[in-house]
C-alpha positions as CSV (number, residue, x, y, z in Angstrom):
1,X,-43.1,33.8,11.4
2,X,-45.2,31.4,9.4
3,X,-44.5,28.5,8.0
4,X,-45.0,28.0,4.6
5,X,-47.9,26.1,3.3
6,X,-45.9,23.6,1.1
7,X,-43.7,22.9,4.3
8,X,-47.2,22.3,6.0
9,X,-48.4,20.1,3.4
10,X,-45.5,17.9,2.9
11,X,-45.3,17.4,6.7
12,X,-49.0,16.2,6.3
13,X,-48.2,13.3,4.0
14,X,-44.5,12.8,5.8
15,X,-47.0,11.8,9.1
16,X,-48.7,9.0,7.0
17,X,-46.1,8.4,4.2
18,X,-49.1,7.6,1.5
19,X,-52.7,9.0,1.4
20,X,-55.0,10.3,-1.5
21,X,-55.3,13.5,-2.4
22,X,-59.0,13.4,-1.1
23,X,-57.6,13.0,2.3
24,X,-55.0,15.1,2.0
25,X,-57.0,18.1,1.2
26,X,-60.0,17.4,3.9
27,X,-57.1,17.6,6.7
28,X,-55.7,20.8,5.3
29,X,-59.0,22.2,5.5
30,X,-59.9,20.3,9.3
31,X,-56.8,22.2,10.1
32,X,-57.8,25.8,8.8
33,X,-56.2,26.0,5.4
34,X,-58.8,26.8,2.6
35,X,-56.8,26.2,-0.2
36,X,-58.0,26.6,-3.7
37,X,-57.8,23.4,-5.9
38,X,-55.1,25.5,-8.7
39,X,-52.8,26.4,-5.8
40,X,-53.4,23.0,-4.3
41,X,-52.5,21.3,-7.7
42,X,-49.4,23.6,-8.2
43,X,-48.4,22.7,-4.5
44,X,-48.3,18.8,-5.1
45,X,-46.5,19.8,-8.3
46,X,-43.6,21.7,-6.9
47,X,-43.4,18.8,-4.0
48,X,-43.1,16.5,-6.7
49,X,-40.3,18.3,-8.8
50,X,-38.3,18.8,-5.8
51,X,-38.4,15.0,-5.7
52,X,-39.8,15.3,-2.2
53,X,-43.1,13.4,-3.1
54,X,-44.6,10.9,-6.1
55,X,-48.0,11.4,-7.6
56,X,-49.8,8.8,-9.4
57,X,-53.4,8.5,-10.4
58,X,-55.4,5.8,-8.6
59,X,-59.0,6.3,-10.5
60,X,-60.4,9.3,-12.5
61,X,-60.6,11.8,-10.0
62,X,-58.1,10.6,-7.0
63,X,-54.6,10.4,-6.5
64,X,-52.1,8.5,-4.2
65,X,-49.3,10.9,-2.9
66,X,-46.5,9.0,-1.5
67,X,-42.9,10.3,0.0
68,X,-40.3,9.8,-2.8
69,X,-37.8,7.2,-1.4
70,X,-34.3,8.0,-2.1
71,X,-31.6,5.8,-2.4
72,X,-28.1,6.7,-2.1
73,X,-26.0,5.3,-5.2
74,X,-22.3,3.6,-4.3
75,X,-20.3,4.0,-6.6
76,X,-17.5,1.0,-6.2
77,X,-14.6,2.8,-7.7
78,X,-15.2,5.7,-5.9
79,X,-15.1,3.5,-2.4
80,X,-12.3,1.9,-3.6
81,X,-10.2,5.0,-4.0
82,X,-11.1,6.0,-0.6
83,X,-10.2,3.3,1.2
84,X,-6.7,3.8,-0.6
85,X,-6.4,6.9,0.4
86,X,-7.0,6.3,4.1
87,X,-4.4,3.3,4.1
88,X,-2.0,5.7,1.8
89,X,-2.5,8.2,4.9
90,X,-2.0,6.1,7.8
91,X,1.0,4.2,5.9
92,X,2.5,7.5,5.4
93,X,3.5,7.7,9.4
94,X,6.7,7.1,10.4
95,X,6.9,3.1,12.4
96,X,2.9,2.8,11.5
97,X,2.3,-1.1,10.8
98,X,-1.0,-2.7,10.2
């Protein structure tokens, strides 16, 4: 069973969490993948819509490719209700007192 080349790639840049595109490509090949540069492009692009990776240009013809940090949103009044819930739950027992 293979493994599929975008899994490959974004295991590549997951190793050294930012690199250029440049680099990216000449370890892909030191490894034994000859990718062409439209599949390569359409690669990055998938990565990046799956919001696994971010792609910005440095100069005309390199980019940096970062892992996409992702941070959890906490919602206040969704915490709030579950903290009431949990002391609804435990209150609910007969001779519970906290």
């Amino acid at each position: 069973m293979t493994i599929p080349l975008r899994n490959t790639i974004y295991d590549k840049i997951k190793e050294v969490t930012s690199l250029t595109d440049i680099d990216l490509y000449k370890s892909l090949t030191k490894d034994g993948f000859i990718i062409p540069d439209d599949k390569f492009n359409k690669l990055l692009l998938d990565l990046e819509i799956l919001g696994l990776i971010t792609v910005a240009w440095i100069t005309k013809d390199e980019r940096r490719i970062e892992i996409s940090r992702v941070e959890a949103e906490v919602d206040s009044v969704e915490e709030q209700n579950k903290e009431m819930m949990e002391k609804d739950y435990e209150a609910s027992f007969p001779g519970f007192e906290k």
